[in-house]
N, C-alpha and C positions, 0 to 999 in steps of 0.2 A: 659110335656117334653119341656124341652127351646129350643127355637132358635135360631141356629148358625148359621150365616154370612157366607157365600159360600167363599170357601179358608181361612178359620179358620181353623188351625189344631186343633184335638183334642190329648192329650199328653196322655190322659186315657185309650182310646183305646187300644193301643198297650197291655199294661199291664195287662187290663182286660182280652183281646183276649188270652195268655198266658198262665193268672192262669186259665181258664177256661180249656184251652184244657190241662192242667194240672191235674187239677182235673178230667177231664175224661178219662185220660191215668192213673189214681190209681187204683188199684184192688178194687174190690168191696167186697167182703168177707175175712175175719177175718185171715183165713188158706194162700188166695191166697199174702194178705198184710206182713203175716209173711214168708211167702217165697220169693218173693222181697229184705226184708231188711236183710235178710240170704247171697240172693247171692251178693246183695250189699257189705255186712259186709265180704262176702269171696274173692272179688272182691276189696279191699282197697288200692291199687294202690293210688287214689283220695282222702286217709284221711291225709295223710300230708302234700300236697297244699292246699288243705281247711284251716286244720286249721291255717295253718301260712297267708294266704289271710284273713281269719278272725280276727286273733290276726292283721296282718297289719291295716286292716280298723277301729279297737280299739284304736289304738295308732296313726293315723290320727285324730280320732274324739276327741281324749281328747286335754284338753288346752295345751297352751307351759310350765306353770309351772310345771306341772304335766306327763308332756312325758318322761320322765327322768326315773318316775316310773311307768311308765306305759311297756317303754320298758324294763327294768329290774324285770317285772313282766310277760309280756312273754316269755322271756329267762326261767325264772323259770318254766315256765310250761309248755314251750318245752323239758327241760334240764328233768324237772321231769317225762312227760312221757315218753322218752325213754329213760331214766335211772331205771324206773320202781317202781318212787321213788312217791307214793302219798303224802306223807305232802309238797316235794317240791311244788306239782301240786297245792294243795289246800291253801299254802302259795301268791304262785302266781296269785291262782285267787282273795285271799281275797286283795290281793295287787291292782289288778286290778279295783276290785270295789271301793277300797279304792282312786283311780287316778278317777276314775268317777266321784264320791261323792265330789270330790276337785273341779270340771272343774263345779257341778255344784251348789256348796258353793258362787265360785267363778262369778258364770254369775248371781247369784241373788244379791252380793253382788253391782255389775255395774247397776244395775236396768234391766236386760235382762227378767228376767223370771216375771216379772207382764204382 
C-alpha cells in the first residue's frame, strides 16, 4: 500500500466510495434486476435529458472540424427517435461514429496518439 503525505488529497476515493455503494444498492437476483429496469423504463420522465446530455458531451469531445457533423448527427437522432423514424436514428449514429473516427484520424495525424 503507498504512502501518502498527510494533506494529500486523494481524487479516487470519492469515486471509488460511489461505485461501491452503487453496486450495493443493485438487486441481487435476476427477477428483482428485471423489475427495477421495468419500473425505471415506466418511469421515463429522465430518458430525454439523458439522452440529449449524452449526445451534448459527444459533440464537446469531438474535434472542431468535425462538430459541424457531429451536431447534425444528433439532430438526426433526436429528430429520428421521436419521429419514430429508425434509419434517420441509425443514419445519425453511423454519422456520429463517422465525426469520432475523424477527431481520431486527425490527432494521430499531429502525433497525439503515440
Amino acid at each position: 500500500m503507498p504512502v501518502v503525505a498527510a494533506g494529500v488529497v486523494r481524487r479516487r476515493e470519492p469515486v471509488l466510495a460511489l461505485s461501491s455503494v452503487a453496486l450495493a444498492m443493485l438487486p441481487k437476483c435476476p427477477l428483482c434486476f428485471l423489475a427495477l429496469a421495468g419500473a425505471a423504463g415506466a418511469a421515463a420522465v429522465w430518458v430525454a435529458p439523458l439522452t440529449i446530455a449524452f449526445l451534448a458531451l459527444t459533440i464537446a469531445t469531438v474535434a472542431k472540424q468535425a462538430r459541424l457533423v457531429a451536431v447534425a448527427a444528433a439532430m438526426a437522432i433526436l429528430a429520428g427517435r421521436y419521429a419514430d423514424n429508425k434509419p434517420l436514428v441509425l443514419a445519425g449514429c453511423a454519422a456520429l461514429i463517422a465525426a469520432s473516427l475523424w477527431r481520431t484520424r486527425n490527432r494521430c495525424r499531429q502525433g497525439e496518439c503515440r
